[in-house]
C-alpha positions as a LaTeX table, in Angstrom:
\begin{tabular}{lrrr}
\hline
Residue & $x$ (\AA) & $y$ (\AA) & $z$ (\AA) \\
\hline
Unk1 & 23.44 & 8.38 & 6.57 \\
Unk2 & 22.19 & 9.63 & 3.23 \\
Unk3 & 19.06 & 8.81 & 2.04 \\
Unk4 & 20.40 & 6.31 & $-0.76$ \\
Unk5 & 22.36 & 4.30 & 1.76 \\
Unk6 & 18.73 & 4.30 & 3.47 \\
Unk7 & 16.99 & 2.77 & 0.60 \\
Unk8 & 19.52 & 0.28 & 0.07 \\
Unk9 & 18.73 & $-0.92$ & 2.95 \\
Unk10 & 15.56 & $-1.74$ & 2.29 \\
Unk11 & 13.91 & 1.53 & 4.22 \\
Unk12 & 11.50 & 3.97 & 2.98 \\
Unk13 & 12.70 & 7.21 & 2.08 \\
Unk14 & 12.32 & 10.16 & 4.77 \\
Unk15 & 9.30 & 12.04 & 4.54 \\
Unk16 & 7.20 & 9.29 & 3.00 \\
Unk17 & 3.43 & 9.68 & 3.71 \\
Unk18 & 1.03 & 6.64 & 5.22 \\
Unk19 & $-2.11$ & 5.87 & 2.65 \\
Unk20 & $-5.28$ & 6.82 & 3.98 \\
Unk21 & $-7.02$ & 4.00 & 4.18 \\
Unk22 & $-10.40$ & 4.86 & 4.57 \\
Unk23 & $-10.49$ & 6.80 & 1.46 \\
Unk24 & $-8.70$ & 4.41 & 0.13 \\
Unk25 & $-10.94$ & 1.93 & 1.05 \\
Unk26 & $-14.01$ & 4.39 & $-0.55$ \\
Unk27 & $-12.11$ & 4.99 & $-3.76$ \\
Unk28 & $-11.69$ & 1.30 & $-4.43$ \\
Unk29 & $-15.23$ & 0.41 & $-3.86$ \\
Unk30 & $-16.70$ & 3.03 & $-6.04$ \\
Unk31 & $-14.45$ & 1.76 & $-9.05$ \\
Unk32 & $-14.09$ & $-1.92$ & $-8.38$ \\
Unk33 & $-10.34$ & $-2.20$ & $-10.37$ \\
Unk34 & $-9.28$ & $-4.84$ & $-12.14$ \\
Unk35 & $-7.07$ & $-4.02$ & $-14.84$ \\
Unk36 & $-3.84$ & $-1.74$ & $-14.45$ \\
Unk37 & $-5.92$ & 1.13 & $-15.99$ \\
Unk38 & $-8.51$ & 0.80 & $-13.38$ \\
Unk39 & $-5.74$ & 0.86 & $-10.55$ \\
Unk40 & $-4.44$ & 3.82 & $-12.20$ \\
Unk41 & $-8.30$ & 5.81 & $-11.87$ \\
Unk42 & $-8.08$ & 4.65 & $-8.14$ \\
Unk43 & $-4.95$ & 6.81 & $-7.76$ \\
Unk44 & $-6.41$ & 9.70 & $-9.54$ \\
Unk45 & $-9.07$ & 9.31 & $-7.18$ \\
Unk46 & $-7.52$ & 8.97 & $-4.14$ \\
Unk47 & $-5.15$ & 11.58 & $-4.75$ \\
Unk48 & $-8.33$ & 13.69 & $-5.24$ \\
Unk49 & $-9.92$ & 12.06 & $-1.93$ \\
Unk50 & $-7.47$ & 11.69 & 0.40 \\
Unk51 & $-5.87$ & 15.52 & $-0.42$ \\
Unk52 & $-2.40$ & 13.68 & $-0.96$ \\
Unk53 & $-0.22$ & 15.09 & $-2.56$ \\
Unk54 & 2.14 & 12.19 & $-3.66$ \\
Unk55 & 1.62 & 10.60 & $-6.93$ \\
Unk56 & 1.10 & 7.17 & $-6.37$ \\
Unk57 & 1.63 & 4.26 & $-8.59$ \\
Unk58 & $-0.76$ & 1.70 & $-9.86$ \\
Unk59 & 1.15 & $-1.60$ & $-8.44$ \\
Unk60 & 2.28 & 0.64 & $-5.07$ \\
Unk61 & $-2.02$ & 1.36 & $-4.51$ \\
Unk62 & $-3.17$ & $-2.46$ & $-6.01$ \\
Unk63 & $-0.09$ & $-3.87$ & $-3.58$ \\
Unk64 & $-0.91$ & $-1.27$ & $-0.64$ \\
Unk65 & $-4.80$ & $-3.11$ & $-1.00$ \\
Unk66 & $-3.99$ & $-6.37$ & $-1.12$ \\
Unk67 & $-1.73$ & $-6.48$ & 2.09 \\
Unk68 & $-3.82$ & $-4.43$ & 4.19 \\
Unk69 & $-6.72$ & $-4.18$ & 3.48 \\
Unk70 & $-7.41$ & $-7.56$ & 2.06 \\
Unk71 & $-5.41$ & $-9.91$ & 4.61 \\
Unk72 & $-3.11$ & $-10.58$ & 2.07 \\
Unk73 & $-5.60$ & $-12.03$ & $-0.65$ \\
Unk74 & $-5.92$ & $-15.22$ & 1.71 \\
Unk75 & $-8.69$ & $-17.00$ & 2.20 \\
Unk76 & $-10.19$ & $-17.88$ & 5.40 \\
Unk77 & $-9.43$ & $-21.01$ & 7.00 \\
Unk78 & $-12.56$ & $-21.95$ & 8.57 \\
Unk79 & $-14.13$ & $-21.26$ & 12.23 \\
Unk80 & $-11.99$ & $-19.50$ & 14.66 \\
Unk81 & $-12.50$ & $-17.97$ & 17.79 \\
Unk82 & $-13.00$ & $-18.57$ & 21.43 \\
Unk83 & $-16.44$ & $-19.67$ & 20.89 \\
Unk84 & $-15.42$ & $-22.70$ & 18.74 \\
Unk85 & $-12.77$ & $-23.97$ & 20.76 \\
Unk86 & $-13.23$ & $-27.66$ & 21.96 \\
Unk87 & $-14.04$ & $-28.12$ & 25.86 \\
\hline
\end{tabular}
C-alpha cells in the first residue's frame, strides 16, 4: 500500500514522530501563546527543546495542546471520584 493510499485513509504517514510532551508542556508555559504568532515561537522552541527534527506547524502544536494536554479544552464537571460517591 503506498503511502498516499495510507493518508487517504485517514492514517499518519510512516515514519511520523510522537511530540514530546514534556517539553512541550515547558515550551508552552514559558511563552503562554495566544495568537498564531505565539504558537509559531512555541514550535521554534520546541524544535529547539525537544531536539526534533520535524518542522511543526502552528495549528498541528496549538491542536496537539489542546487534545492532550488540556482534556480537550473542557471544563470540569464538578466532584468526581470514589470519595464522593453516595452510600
Amino acid at each position: 500500500m503506498s503511502s498516499a493510499a495510507n493518508l487517504a485513509k485517514g492514517g499518519r504517514k510512516s515514519g511520523t514522530k510522537n511530540y514530546k510532551i514534556e517539553a512541550l508542556v515547558d515550551v508552552v508555559g514559558s511563552v503562554l501563546p495566544s495568537s498564531t504568532k505565539q504558537w509559531e515561537r512555541v514550535g521554534e522552541l520546541y524544535k529547539i527543546t525537544a531536539d526534533d527534527p520535524t518542522e511543526r506547524m502552528a495549528a498541528d502544536i496549538r491542536r496537539t495542546w489542546m487534545t492532550k494536554c488540556c482534556n480537550g479544552g473542557k471544563k470540569p464537571t464538578g466532584k468526581s471520584g470514589p470519595e464522593n460517591l453516595i452510600k
